[in-house]
N, C-alpha and C positions, 0 to 999 in steps of 0.2 A: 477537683477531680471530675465532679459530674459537666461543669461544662466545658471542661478537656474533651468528654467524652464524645460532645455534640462539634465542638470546634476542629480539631487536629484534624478531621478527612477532610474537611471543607478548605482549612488553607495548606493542603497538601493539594487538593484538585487544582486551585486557584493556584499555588506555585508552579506546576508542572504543565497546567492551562495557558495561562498568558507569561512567563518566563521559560519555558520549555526547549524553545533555542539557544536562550541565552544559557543555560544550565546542562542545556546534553541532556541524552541519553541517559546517562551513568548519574548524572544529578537528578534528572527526575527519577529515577528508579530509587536512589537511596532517600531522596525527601518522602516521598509518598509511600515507599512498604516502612520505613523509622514508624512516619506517623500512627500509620493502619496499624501495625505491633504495639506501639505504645498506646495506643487507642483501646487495641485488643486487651492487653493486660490490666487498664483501667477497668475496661467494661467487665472483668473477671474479678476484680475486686469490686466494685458498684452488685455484681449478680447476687453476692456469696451479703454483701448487709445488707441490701432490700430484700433481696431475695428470697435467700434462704434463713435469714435472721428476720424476717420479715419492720424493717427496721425502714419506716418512708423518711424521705429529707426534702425539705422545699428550702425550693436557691431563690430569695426575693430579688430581683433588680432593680425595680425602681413602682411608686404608685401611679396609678392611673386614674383612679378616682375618689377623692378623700373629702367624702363631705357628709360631719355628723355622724351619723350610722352607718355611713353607706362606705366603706373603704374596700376600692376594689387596687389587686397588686397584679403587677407584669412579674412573670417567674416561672420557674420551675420545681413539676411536684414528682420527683420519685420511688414508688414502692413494686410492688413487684410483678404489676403488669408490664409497667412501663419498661424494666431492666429487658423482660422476657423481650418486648420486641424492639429495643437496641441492640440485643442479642444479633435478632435477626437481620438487624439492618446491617450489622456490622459483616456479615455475611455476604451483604450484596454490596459490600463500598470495598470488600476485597476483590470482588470478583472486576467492580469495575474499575480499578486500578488497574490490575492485571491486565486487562482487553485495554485500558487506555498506552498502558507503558507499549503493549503489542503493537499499538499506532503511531505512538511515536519512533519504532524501531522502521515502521517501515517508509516514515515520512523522512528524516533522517539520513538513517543509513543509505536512502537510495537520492538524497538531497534534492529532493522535490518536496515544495513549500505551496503547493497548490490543491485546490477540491478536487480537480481534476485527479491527480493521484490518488486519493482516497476512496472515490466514485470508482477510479478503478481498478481498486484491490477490489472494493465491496462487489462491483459486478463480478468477480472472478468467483464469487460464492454463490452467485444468483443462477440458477436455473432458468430463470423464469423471462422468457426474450419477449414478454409482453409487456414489461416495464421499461419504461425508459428512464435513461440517468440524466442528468443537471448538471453541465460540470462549465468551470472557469477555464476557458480556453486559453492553452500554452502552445498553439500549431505552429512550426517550422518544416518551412522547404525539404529540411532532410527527412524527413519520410517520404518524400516526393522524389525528390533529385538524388541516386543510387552514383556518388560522385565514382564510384571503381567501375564502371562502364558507361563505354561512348557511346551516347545515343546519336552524336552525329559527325558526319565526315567532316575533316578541316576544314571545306570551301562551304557546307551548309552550315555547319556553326562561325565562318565570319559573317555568312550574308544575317545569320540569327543575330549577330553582335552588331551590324550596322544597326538594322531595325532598332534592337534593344537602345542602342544609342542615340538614335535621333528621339526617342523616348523619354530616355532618365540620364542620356549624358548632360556633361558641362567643359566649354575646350575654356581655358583662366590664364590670365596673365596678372599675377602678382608682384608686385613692388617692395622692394626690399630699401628700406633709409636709414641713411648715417645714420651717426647719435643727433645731428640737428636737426630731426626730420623735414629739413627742408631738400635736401641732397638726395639723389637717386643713386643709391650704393650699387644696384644688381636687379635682376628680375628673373622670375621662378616660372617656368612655365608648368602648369597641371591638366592634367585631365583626370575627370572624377565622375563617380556616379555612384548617386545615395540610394540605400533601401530603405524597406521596414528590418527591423530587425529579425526579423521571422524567417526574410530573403538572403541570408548570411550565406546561405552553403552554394547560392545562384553565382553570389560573388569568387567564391571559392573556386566554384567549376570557372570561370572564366579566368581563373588565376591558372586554374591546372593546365587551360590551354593554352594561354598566353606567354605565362611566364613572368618574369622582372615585375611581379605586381606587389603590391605591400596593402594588407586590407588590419583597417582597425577594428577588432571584434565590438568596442563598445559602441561604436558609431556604425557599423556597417556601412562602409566606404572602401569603394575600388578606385586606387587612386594610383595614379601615374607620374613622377615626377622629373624623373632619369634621363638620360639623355638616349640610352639606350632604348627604354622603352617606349617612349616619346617617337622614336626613330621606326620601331615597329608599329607602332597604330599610324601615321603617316605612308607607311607603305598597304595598310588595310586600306585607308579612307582613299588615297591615290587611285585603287583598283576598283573599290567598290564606291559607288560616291555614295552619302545621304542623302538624302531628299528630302528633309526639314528645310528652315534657315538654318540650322546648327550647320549645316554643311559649308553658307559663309562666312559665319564665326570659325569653320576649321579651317579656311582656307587664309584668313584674317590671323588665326592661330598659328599657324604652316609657316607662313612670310615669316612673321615676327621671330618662330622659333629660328632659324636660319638667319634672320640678320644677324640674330646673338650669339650664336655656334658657327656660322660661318662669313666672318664678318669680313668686308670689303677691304682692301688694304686704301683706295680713295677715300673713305668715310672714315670719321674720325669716331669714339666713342660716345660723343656728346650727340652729334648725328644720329648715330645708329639708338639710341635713345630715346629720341625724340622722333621719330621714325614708328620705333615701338611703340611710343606715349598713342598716336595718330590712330593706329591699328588696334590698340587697347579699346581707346577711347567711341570706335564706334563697332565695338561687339555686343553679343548679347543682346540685354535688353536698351541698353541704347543705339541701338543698331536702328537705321532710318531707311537705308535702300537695301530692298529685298528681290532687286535684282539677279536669276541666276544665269550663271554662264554654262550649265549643262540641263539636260532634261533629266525630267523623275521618271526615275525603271525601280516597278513593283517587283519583285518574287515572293513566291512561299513562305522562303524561310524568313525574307526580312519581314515579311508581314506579320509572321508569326510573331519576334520581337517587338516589333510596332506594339503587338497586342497586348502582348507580356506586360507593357511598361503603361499605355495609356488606356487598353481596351477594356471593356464591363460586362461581365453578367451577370443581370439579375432580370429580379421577378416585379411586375406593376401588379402591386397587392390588391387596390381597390377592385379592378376587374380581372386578374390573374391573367397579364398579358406577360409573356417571356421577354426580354427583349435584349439584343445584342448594340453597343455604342462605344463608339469611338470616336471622343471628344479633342478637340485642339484648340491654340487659339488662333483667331480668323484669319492669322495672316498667311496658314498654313491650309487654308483653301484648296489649292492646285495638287497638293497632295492628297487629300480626302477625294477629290474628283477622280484623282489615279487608282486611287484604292477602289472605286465603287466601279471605273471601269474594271479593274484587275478584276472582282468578285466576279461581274457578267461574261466577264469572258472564261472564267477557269473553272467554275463549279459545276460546270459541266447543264446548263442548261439547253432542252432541247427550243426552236426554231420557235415555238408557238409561246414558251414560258418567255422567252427572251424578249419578242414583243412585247409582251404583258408586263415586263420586267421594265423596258423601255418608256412605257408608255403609262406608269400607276407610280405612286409612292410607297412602295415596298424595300426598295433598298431607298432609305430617303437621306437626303444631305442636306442638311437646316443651318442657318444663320442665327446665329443667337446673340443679343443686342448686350453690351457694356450693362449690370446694375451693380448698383453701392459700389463695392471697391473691387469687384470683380471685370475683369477684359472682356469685348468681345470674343466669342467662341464660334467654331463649325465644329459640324456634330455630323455621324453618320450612323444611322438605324437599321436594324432588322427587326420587326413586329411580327414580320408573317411566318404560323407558324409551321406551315408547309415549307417555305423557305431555311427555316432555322434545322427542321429536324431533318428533312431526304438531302438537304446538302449542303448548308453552313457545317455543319454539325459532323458528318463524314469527314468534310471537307478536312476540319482542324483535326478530326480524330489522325488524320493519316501522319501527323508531328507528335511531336515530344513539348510539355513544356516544361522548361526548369523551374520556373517562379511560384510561386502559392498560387498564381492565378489558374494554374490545372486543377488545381484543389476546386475552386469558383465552377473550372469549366466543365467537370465530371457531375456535382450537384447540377446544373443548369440543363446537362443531356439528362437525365433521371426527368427533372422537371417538364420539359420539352417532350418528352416521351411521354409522359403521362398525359400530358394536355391536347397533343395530337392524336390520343386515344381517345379520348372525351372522359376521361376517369375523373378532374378537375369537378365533375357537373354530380358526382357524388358526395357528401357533405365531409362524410368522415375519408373521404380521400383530400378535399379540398383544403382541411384541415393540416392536414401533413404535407401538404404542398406548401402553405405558408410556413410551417412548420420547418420545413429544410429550409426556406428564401430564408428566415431568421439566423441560421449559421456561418451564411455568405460574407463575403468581401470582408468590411471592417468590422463581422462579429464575430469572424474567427483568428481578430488578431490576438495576440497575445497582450498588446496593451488596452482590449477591449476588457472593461473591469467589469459590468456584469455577467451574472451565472448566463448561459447558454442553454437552452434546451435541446439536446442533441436526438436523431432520430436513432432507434434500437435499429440492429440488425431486422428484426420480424417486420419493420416500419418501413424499409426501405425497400424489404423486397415483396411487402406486401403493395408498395406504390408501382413498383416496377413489374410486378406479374397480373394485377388486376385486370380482369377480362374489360376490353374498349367497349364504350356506352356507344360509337359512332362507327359509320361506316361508310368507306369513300367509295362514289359510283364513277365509272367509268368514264363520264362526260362531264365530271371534277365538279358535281355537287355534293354534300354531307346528312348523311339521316341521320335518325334516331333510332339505334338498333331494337328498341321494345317496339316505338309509335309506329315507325318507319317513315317517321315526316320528313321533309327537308327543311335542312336548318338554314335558313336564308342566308344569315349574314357570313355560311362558312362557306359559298358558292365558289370555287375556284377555276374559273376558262373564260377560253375568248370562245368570239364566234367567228366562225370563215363562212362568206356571203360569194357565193358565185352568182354573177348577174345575167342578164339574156344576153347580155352583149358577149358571155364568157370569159367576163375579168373575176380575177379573185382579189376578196378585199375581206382584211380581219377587222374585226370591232372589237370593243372593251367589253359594254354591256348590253343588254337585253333591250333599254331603249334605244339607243344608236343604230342595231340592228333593226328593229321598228321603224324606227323613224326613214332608212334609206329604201324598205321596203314598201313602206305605207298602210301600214298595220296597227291596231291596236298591240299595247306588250303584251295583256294579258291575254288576248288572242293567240300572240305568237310564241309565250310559256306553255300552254295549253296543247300544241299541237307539235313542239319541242317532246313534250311529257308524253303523248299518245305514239312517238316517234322514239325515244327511249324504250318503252315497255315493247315497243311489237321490233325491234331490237332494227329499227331503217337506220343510214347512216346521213340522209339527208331529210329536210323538211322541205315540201316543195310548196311553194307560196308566190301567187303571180310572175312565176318565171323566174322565178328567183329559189337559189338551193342553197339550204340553210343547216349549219352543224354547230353542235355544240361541243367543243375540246378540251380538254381539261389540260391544267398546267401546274407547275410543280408539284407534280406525285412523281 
């Protein structure tokens, strides 16, 4: 009876604990209040003979030390202190039953098997928005993508849907064999395109627009098999081309469907086969000539899709640089040079940034070399972070996006804003900067299995209202709003040199302009600085008139 008393709540936690799904609701509630009651009535008879009969009982279990005189025993001694405070415990192993069965009613009933759920009953009780929670991220697209309104017109969600396609599509020509698999019975043509599973409702919305789609929830895949459907993306891709190579695997795709639906009354089946086998055989990745027969046209919204599917934001932890990348592989060059023209021309850059744009590695396109079992890639950067926040940043604001990657690109303006304020250079802001970068990309998937540390409400809008450490002047250099120094390396303009001859010519930097003048630099900072403060619009220096300009503000 006495070690009833101590055992029954413990394999009633332990059953309701680790079997609790398996058992329901209704099983844990009947295992664990049985125990506690049978427990109770124990501890009510144990009260009343130590107790109040003052009657002790010792329960031996086994010796521990048996040598000569010395015999010491593992056991249990009960008289009537000890009953008094099982009494009390038995008090507290009800209450926590109670609040445990309460957790599992609302893990359960609302069929959420994550911390995340639990973090977020518990904060609904928390007042206190200066605590942050921990939770195992479960994020999908549908709190993002609001599938019962159209965020875009027909023709700006096909151009969204090329992009997205030349992204994460695949155009497939599959083989279908006798029973002797030596035989070509038939061939399936598909088109498909894989998520994370997180991107389910993305697929969904392209279903709602499309039509004839059929998507697998376990796999999250939009896939295409039909003849009808097949017949509708071929009238997309007709009007709107791609600009990957995917666009000669569709067109490699296109022929083959059409010799098998609209076959030649000349050619025989064995022909028209072997025709197919030819155009199979050098798509995709064995595909050798990347020849095309039309040129690459950027827009908005395909770019937007492009972004959707290949594009990145994050944070460079070490020195807390933003930075925006769009990665391919190299053979897709001519396209990243489109897109980096499309940026310079469309974000709206004034005459003097565009030079400087022209003429610096800010928007930069890298070549990056085959290692271990990885392809050569081209890469395309934004670092700067004048460029990311007055007009990358606008720029994408003025779209929708469907994919989790809005999720990425709402964290990265917060970031971006903060860091062009100079708030980064404060400790306990810098803190919560890295702090959000830790939420991003693959740590708010769903199949990312560690806990998360997510920013509180008070976190986020204490990063986003912090008064700026910095302050941009006029002729796009950066103080220090306490010191009032200038921060060198945040110096942002050209300079326009008008000569005696009265040509005008821009420079990059401070030496360059030196150097055409025949000045020392530090001379010609100097007399820049004394030409700022007494607020002249030129420097005048052996005939020569000299300004400094600022660019991207």
């Amino acid at each position: 009876m006495y070690l009833a008393i101590i055992t029954l709540p413990l394999l009633g936690s332990i059953a309701s604990g680790l079997f609790g799904r398996k058992i329901g609701v209704t099983g844990a509630q009947l295992i664990t209040s049985s125990l506690v009651i049978l427990t109770t009535l124990l501890a009510i008879a144990a009260y009343f003979e130590a107790g109040f009969n003052s009657i002790p009982v010792s329960i031996q279990l086994f010796t521990w030390i048996d040598s000569e005189s010395l015999n010491v025993f593992w056991g249990f001694h009960f008289d009537s202190l000890t009953v008094n405070c099982v009494s009390a415990f038995i008090n507290e192993w009800i209450l926590a039953v109670l609040v445990e069965i309460q957790l599992y009613k609302m893990i359960i009933y609302n069929k959420i098997y994550s911390w995340k759920a639990i973090a977020n009953k518990i904060v609904m009780f928390n007042k206190n928005l200066f605590k942050t929670s921990i939770k195992k991220n479960n994020y999908s697209t549908k709190q993002y993508v609001k599938e019962d309104k159209d965020y875009f017109s027909k023709e700006n969600f096909i151009q969204w849907f090329v992009g997205f396609t030349d992204a994460e599509g695949n155009f497939m020509i599959n083989i279908l064999w006798k029973k002797d698999k030596i035989t070509i019975s038939s061939f399936t043509f598909m088109f498909k395109i894989t998520l994370h599973k997180n991107d389910e409702s993305v697929l969904r919305y392209i279903q709602k627009k499309l039509g004839n789609i059929r998507i697998y929830k376990n796999e999250c895949i939009f896939n295409v098999t039909d003849k009808e459907g097949i017949n509708q993306l071929i009238c997309i891709f007709d009007k709107h081309n791609l600009n990957t190579t995917k666009y000669l695997d569709y067109l490699d795709f296109k022929k083959a469907f059409n010799l098998y639906n609209n076959r030649d009354k000349n050619k025989t089946a064995e022909m028209v086969k072997d025709e197919i086998l030819k155009l199979k055989q050098k798509m995709n990745i064995k595909r050798i000539n990347f020849d095309r027969p039309t040129e690459i046209v950027i827009n908005k919204n395909l770019l937007l899709g492009f972004i959707e599917g290949d594009g990145s934001f994050f944070l460079k932890r070490d020195n807390i640089i933003p930075i925006f990348s769009l990665q391919l592989s190299a053979i897709q060059l001519p396209v990243i040079i489109k897109i980096k023209e499309f940026l310079e021309n469309n974000l709206g850059f004034d005459f003097y940034s565009l030079y400087k744009l022209k003429n610096s590695s800010n928007i930069l396109v890298t070549m990056l070399k085959a290692r271990n079992n990885s392809k050569a890639s081209v890469s395309l950067t934004i670092k700067n972070i004048r460029i990311l926040n007055n007009y990358f940043i606008p720029f994408l604001e003025e779209m929708v996006f469907l994919s989790k990657k809005g999720l990425d690109f709402n964290d990265f303006k917060i970031i971006c804003k903060a860091i062009y304020n100079g708030v980064h250079r404060i400790d306990d802001m810098k803190s919560l900067i890295l702090k959000l970068s830790y939420t991003m990309n693959n740590f708010r998937l769903s199949t990312h299995t560690k806990p998360v540390e997510i920013l509180s409400k008070y976190e986020k809008e204490k990063l986003i209202l912090t008064t700026p450490t910095v302050e941009y002047l006029s002729d796009g250099r950066q103080i220090d709003i306490v010191t009032k120094k200038v921060i060198p390396q945040q110096v942002s303009c050209v300079y326009e040199i008008c000569k005696p001859s009265g040509e005008v010519i821009i420079e990059n930097t401070l030496v360059e302009v030196a150097s055409v003048i025949g000045i020392d630099p530090d001379t010609l900072s100097r007399h820049l600085e004394v030409s700022y403060l007494k607020k002249r619009q030129f420097v005048e220096l052996k005939n020569y008139k000299v300004r400094r300009i600022p660019v991207f503000s």
